[in-house]
N, C-alpha and C positions, 0 to 999 in steps of 0.2 A: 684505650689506645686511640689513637689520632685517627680522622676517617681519611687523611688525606692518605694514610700509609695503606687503605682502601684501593684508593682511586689510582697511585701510582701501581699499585697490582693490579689493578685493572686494565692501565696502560701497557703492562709490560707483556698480559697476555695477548691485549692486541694486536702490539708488534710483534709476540713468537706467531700472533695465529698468521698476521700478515706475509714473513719472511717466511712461513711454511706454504704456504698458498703458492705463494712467487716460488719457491724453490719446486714445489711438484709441477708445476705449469708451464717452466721454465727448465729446459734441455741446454747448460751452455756449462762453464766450466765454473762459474760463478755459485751453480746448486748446492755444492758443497758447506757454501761460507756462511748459505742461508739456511741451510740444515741448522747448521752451529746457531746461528742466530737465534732460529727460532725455540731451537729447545732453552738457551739461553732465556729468552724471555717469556717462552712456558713457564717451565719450572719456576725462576723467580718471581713471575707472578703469580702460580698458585705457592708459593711459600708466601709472598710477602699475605697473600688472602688469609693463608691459614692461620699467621701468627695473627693478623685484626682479630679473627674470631676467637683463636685461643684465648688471648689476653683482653677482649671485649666483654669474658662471660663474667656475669655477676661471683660465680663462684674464684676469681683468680683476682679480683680488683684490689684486694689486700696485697698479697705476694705481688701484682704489677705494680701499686703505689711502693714498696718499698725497694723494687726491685729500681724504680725512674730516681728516687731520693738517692740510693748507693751511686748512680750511677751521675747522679748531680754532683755529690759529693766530690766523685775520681773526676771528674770534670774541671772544680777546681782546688783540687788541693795543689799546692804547687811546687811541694817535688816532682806529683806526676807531669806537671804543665813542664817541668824543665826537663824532665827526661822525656816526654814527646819532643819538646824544640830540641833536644840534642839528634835524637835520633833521627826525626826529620833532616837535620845536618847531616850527618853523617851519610845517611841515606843517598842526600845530594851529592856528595863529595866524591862516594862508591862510584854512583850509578854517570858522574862528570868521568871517573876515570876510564872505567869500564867502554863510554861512549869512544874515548880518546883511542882505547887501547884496541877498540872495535872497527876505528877508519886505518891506525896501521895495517893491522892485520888484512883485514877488508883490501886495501891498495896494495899488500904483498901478494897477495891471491894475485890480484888481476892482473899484478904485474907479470908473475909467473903464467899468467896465458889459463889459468885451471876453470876460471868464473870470467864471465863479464861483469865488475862489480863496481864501473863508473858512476852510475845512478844510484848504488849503494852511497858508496862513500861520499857523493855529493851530501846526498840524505843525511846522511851521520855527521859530517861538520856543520849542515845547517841545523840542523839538530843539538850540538856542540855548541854553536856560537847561541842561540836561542834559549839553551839552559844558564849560559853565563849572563848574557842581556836580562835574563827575569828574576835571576839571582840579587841582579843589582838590583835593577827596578824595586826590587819587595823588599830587600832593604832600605834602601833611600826613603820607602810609602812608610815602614815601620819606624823608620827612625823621626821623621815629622810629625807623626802620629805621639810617639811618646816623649817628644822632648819638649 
């Protein structure tokens, strides 16, 4: 296994042990979010630690060599590559409507007086209009790219 998948576990305890430091030291409403945080990057950096050493031991290096080859292979076969690029689509298409159907909703609330949800719904169209702009953008990059 790669030592850098080491180091980025090594980062990520940094950061939980840091947001946990801040969050006990720290009396404000924000303690909460660094609580989250910091077990967030505990944990995934004692998992990303564990899996280095797991798959670093002399006894697993067969099973990791052919576990990296499988996984080169799903890489490019390329029904899988067209069923990612579909999904990814689709994904976007969901998550474009979803966004759509979230500043209605969002502006009927507010409108009904139940939320203040101005800064919502600003959020959500700029949000909205940002997914269509990179939508194009990454096509326009992919289409120069292969033609």
């Amino acid at each position: 296994m790669k030592k850098n998948n080491l180091y980025i576990g090594l980062l990520y305890i940094l950061f939980g042990a840091t947001c946990l430091w801040f969050a006990l030291s720290a009396e404000n409403a924000i303690g909460s979010l660094l609580f989250g945080f910091s077990g967030a990057g505990l944990v995934g950096g004692l998992s990303l630690i564990w899996k280095y050493f797991y798959w670093s031991s002399p006894k697993r290096k067969e099973i990791y060599e052919t576990k990296l080859e499988k996984e080169k292979i799903n890489l490019r076969d390329e029904l899988k590559e067209n069923l990612r690029n579909r999904s990814g689509r689709i994904a976007y298409i969901i998550t474009f409507l979803v966004v759509a159907i979230s500043i209605i909703i969002f502006s009927i609330i507010g409108s009904l007086g139940f939320l203040e949800t101005k800064f919502l719904v600003l959020y959500l169209g700029i949000l909205w209009i940002f997914m269509y702009v990179t939508g194009i953008v990454v096509f326009r990059i992919l289409l120069k790219k292969y033609q």
